[in-house]
C-alpha positions in Angstrom: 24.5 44.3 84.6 26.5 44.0 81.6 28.2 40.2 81.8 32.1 39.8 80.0 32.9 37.9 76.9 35.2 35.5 79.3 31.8 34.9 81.3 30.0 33.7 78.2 32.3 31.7 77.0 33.2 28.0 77.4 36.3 27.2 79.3 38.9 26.0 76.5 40.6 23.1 79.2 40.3 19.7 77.1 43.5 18.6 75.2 44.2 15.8 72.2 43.9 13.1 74.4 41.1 13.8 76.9 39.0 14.9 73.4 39.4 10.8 71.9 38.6 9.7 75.1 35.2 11.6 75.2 34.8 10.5 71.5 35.9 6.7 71.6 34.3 6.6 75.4 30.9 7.3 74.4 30.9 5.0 71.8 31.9 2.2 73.9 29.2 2.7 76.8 26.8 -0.8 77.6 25.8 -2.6 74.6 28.6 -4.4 74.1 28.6 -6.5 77.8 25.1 -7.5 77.3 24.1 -7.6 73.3 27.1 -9.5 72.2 25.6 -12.8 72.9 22.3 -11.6 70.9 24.2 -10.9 67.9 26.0 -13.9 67.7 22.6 -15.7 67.9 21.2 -13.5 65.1 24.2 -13.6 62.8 27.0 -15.8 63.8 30.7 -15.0 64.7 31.5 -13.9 61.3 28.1 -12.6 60.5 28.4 -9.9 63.6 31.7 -9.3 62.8 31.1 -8.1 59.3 28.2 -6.3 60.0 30.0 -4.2 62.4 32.6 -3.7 59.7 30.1 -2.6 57.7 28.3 -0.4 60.3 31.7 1.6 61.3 32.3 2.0 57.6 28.9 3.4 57.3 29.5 5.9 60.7 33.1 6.8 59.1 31.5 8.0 56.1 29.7 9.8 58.0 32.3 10.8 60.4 34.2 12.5 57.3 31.8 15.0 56.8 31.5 16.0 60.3 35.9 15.9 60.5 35.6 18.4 57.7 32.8 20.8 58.9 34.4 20.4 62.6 37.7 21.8 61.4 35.6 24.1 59.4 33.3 25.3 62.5 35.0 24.5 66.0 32.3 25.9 68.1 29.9 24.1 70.7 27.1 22.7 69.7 28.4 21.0 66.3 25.4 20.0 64.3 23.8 23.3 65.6 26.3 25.2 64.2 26.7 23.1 60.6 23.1 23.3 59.6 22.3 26.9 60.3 25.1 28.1 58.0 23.9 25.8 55.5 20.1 25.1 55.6 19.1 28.0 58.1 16.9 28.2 61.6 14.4 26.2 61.4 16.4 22.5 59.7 18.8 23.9 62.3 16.2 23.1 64.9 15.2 19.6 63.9 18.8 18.4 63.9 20.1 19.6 66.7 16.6 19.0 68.5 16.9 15.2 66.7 20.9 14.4 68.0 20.1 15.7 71.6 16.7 13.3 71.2 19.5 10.5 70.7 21.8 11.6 73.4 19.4 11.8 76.0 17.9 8.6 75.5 21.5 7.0 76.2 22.4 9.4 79.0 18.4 7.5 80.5 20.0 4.1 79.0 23.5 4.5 81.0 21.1 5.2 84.4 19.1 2.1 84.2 21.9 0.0 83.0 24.1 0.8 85.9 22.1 -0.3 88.7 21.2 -3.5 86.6 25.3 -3.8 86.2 26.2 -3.6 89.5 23.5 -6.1 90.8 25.4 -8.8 88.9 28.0 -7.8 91.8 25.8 -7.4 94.4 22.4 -9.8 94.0 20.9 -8.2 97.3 20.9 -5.3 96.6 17.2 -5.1 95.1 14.9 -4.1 98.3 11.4 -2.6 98.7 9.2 -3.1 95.7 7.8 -0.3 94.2 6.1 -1.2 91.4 6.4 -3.4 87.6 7.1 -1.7 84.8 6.6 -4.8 81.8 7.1 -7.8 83.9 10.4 -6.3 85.4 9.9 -5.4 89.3 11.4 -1.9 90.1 13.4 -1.5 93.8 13.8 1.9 95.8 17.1 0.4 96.4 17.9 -0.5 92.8 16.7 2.7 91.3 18.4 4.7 93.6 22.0 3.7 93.0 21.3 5.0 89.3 20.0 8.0 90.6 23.2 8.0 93.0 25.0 7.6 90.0 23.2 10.7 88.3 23.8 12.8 90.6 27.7 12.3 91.0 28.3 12.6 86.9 26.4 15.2 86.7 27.8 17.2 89.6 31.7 15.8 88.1 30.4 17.8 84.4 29.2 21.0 86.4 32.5 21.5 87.7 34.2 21.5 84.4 34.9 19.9 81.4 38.2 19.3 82.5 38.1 17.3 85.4 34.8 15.5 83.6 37.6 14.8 80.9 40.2 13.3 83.3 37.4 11.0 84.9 37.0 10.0 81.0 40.6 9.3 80.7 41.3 7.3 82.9 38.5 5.1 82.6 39.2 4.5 79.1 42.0 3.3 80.2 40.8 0.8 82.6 38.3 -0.6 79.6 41.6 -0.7 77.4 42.6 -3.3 80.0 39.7 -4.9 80.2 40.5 -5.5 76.2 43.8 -6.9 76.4 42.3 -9.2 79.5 39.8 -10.4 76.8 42.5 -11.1 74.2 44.2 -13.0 76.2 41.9 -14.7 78.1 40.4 -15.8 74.4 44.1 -17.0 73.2 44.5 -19.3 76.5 41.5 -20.1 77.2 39.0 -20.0 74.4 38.0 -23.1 71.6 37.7 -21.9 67.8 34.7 -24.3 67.7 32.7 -22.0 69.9 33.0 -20.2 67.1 30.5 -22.0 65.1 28.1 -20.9 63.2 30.4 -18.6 61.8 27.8 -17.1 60.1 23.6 -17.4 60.2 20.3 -15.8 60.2 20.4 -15.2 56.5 20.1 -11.2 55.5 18.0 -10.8 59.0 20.5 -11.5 61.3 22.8 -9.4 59.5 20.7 -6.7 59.6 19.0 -7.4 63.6 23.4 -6.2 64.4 23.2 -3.4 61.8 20.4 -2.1 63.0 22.1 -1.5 66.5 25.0 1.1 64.6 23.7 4.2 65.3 22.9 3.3 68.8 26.5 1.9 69.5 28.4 4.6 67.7 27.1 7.6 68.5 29.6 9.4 70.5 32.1 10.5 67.8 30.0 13.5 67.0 30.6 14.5 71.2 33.7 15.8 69.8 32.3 18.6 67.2 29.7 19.5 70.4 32.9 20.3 72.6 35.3 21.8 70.2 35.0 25.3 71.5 36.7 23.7 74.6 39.8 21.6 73.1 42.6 23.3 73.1 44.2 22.3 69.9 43.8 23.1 66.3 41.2 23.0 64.4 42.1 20.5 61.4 43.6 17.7 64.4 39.8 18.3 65.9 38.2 17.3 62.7 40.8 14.4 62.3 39.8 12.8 65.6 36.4 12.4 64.8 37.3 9.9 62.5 40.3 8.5 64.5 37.3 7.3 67.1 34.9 6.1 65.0 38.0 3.8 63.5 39.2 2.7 67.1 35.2 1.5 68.0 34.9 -0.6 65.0 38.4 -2.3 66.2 36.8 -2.8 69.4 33.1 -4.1 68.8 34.6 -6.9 66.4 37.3 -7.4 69.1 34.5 -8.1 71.2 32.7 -10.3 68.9 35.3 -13.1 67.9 36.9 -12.8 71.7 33.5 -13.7 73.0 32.7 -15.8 70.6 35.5 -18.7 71.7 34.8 -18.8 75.3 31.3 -20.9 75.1 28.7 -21.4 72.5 26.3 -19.0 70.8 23.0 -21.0 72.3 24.7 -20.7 75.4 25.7 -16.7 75.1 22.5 -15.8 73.9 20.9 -17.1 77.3 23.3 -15.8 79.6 22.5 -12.7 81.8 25.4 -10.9 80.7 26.7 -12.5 78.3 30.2 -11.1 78.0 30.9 -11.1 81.9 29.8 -14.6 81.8 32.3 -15.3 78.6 35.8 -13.5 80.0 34.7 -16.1 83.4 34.4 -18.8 81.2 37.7 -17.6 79.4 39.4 -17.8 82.8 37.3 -20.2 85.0 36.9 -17.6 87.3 34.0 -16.1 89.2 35.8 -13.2 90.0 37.4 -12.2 86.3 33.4 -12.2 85.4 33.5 -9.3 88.1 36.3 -7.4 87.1 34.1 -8.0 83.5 31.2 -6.5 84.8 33.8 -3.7 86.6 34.7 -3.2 82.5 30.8 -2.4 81.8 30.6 -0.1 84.6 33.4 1.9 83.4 32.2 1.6 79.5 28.6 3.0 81.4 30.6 5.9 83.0 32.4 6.8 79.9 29.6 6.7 77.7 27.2 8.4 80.4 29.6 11.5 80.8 30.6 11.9 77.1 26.7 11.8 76.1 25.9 14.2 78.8 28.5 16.9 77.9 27.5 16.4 74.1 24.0 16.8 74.9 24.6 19.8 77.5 26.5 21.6 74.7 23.7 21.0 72.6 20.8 22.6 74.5 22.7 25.6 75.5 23.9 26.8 72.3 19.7 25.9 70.8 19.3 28.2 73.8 22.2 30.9 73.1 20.5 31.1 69.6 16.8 32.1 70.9 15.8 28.6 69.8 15.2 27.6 73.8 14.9 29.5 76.9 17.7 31.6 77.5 17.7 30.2 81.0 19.3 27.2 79.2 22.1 29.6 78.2 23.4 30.4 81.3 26.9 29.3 82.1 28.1 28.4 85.8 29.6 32.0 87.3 32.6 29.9 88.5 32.9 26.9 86.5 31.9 28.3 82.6 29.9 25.0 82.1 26.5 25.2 81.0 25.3 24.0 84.4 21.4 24.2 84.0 21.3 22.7 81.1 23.4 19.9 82.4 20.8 20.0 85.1 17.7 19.1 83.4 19.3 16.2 81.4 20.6 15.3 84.9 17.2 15.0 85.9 15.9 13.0 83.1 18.9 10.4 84.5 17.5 10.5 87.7 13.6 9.7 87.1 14.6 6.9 84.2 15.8 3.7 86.9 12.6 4.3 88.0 10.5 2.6 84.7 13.1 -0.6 85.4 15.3 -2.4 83.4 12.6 -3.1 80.3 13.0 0.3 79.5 17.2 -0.8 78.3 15.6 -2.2 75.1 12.8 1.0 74.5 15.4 3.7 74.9 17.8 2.0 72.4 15.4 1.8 69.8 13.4 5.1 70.6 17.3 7.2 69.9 18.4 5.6 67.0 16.0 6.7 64.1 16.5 10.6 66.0 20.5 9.9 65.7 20.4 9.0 61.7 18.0 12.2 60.8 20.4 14.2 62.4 23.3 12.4 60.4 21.6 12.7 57.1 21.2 16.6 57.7 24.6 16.7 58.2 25.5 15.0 54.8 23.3 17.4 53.3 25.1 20.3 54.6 28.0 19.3 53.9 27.1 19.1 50.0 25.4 22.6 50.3 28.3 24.1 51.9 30.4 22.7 49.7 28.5 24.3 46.4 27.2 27.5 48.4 30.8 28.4 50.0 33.9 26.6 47.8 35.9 29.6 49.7 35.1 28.4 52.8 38.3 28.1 55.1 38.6 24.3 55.9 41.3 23.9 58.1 40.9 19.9 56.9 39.4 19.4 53.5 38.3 15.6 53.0 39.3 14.5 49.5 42.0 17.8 49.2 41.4 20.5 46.7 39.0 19.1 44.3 35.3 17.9 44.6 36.3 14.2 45.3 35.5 14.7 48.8 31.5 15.3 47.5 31.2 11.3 46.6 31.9 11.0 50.6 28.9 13.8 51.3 26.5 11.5 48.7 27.5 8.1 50.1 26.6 9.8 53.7 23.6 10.7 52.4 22.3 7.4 50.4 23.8 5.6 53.5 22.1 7.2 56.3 18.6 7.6 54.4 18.7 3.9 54.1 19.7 3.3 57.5 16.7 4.9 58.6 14.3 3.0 56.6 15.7 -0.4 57.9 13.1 1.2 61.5 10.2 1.4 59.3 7.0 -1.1 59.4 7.6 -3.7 57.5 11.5 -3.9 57.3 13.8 -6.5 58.9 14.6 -3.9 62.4 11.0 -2.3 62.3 10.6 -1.2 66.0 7.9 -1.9 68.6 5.2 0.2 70.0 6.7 1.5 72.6 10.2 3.0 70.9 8.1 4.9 68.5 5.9 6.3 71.4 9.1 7.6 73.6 10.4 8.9 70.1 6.9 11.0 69.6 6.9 11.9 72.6 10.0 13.7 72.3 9.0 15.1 68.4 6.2 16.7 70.0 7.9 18.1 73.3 10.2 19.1 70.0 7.3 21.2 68.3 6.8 23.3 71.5 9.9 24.9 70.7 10.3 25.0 67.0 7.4 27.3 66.6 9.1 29.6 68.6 12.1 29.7 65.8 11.3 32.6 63.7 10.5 31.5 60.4 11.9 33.5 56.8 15.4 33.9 58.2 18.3 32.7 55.4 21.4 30.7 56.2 24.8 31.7 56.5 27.4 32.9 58.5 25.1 35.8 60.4 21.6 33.4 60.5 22.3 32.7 64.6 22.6 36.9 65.4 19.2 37.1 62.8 17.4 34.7 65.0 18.6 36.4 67.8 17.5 39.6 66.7 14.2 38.5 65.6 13.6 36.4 69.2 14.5 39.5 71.4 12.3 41.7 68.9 9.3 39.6 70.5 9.3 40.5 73.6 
């Protein structure tokens, strides 16, 4: 039976607002209620602080290629969609396989930090022992209000992108209380001489934050993977992108100095949450700590839902090209949302509270060096794209109508190359053992399906029907 264009195609339900929401919400997910304390340590107040400049400057650089191909290509999937009009199949592959690597180690990192969240709420809650994963002790009961937690968001996102965008909405507006709260709190009740040291940690503590930017930023590139579902034009799409990445930089250094006056550094870096226990400091209060922690939860929601619609949209258009299993490709009869795929990333959320809260640091190191490969591919299109199609109809052209807007495409590219190398043996953020064996793990689950992309097959506009063809000429 022959299925109708409306059938297989995403519903287009998401206006200007609920589309920075899903971009600024999945930037702002966990990290900053419990590393905050950790980069103070590392760098000092001013140290963080400009090393988050730094890092947003880096991820806007970035973010300008991706407005301009965006506006250029508003279709699901985003990176998918860049690099096989630029660099063909197979690169096509290892970027879009590379940012849903990075997405799906954050949707895992939102499920184990939420039960480990709410326990600061409720101490008890932690019953019948299960095993211990790296020291920490896993509970049925613990894991299971992360897996309670999977369920409901992923069930919320199989319904539609619509009501998963008002659930995003409003509880970026609940964390945009939380920020005033912190402001605030940090004018009444906060001492500049917390502050101190304003900066420290030499070049290493500088780079022990920076090395946390891809991590904490991911989430403006949600927006290019749901553009075939705003309902808005094309060049304001691309324009958001940046808008987010601009409104998460304002908010981690927010974090930073607010933080940063409630009690010392030494006394932040050994707290168990170390921003719920500032904003109680801030207000001498037990319970604004809570409604702290209430602030993580929602930064865990927004972030959890934005990552798994971004990675959702991924796999099904890898899966709409022939690159996965059409089974991937199927959208909900009644909802249009790429329910199975939002199924088996729901599923990863479900078994991950079961490897404990150890795994919070693993997963946020594991994603990171997938996130900047994917980045630097991007840059590179955007150069090729550039050269290979100057006609190209770019609803937003970054740098207007001459090749100015190429020094942005090489600074992406120099920029992200050597963010990647700061992971490498050797460096001042090299990784553990255990990040790089999640992160091959997922490469080679990774080379199980790129074999299967037909190799010889050029870019351009027609490349996704080739592989198609050539897929379907298989079987």
């Amino acid at each position: 039976m022959m299925t109708s264009t409306a059938d297989r195609t995403l519903a287009k339900s998401l206006g200007n607002i609920d589309a920075l929401a899903l971009g600024f919400g999945a930037m702002i997910g966990f990290g900053w209620v419990v590393l905050t304390g950790g980069w103070l340590e590392s760098a000092g107040t001013l140290g963080a602080a400009a090393a988050m400049v730094v890092g947003g400057g880096i991820m806007a650089v970035v973010g300008l290629t991706y407005a301009e191909l965006t506006g250029a290509m508003p279709k699901a999937g985003g990176e998918h969609n860049f690099i096989l009009r630029a660099l063909g199949p197979r690169p096509s592959f290892i970027g879009s396989w590379a940012i849903t690597g990075g997405y799906v180690t954050i949707v895992a990192f939102e499920a184990v930090a939420f039960p480990r969240t709410v326990e600061y709420i409720f101490p008890g809650m932690s019953l019948i022992p299960l095993w211990t994963v790296a020291g920490f002790e896993v509970n049925l009961t613990w894991a299971l209000v992360g897996v309670a937690a999977a369920i409901a968001l992923t069930w919320i996102n199989i319904r539609g992108v619509k009501q998963a965008g008002v659930v995003q909405t409003f509880t970026v507006l609940f964390l945009m209380v939380i920020g005033l709260l912190l402001i605030f709190g940090s004018f009444t009740g906060g001492e500049a001489q917390n502050m101190e040291p304003l900066f420290g940690g030499g070049m290493a503590g500088f780079f022990a934050v920076l090395v946390a930017i891809p991590f904490l930023f991911i989430g403006f590139d949600v927006i290019p993977q749901a553009a075939e579902e705003i309902n808005m034009s094309a060049r304001k799409i691309g324009k958001l992108v940046v808008i987010s990445v601009g409104m998460a930089t304002v908010w981690y250094v927010m974090v930073i100095l607010t933080t940063s006056t409630a009690m010392p550094a030494a006394s932040l870096a050994t707290a168990d949450i170390a921003t719920a226990d500032a904003f109680g400091a801030l207000f001498n209060s037990d319970l604004m700590a809570k409604i702290m922690i209430a602030g993580g939860i929602a930064g865990i929601l927004t972030s959890w839902n934005s990552l798994l619609l971004g990675a959702s949209r991924l796999v099904y258009s890898l899966a709409r090209s022939g690159m996965l299993p059409a089974w991937f490709g199927e959208l909900h009869p009644k909802y249009r949302t790429p329910h199975r795929a939002l199924l088996a990333i729901g599923v990863v959320s479900m078994i991950a509270p079961f490897f404990g809260a150890q795994m919070l640091g693993w997963l946020v190191d594991s994603g990171a060096p997938s996130i900047i490969v994917a980045y630097f591919l991007v840059s590179v299109t955007f150069l090729v794209l550039r050269r290979r199609e100057p006609g190209m109809d770019r609803p937003l052209r970054i740098g207007g109508s001459g090749r100015i807007g190429e020094v942005a495409g090489w600074a992406s590219v120099v920029l992200t190359a050597a963010l990647f190398s700061l992971y490498m043996p050797g460096m001042p953020a090299s990784l553990s053992w255990e990040p790089w064996i999640i992160f091959a793990a997922w490469w080679v689950l990774g080379a199980v399906f790129f074999v299967r992309v037909p190799a010889g097959i050029a870019p351009g506009v027609d490349a996704e029907e080739k592989v198609l063809a050539a897929v379907r000429s298989r079987r």
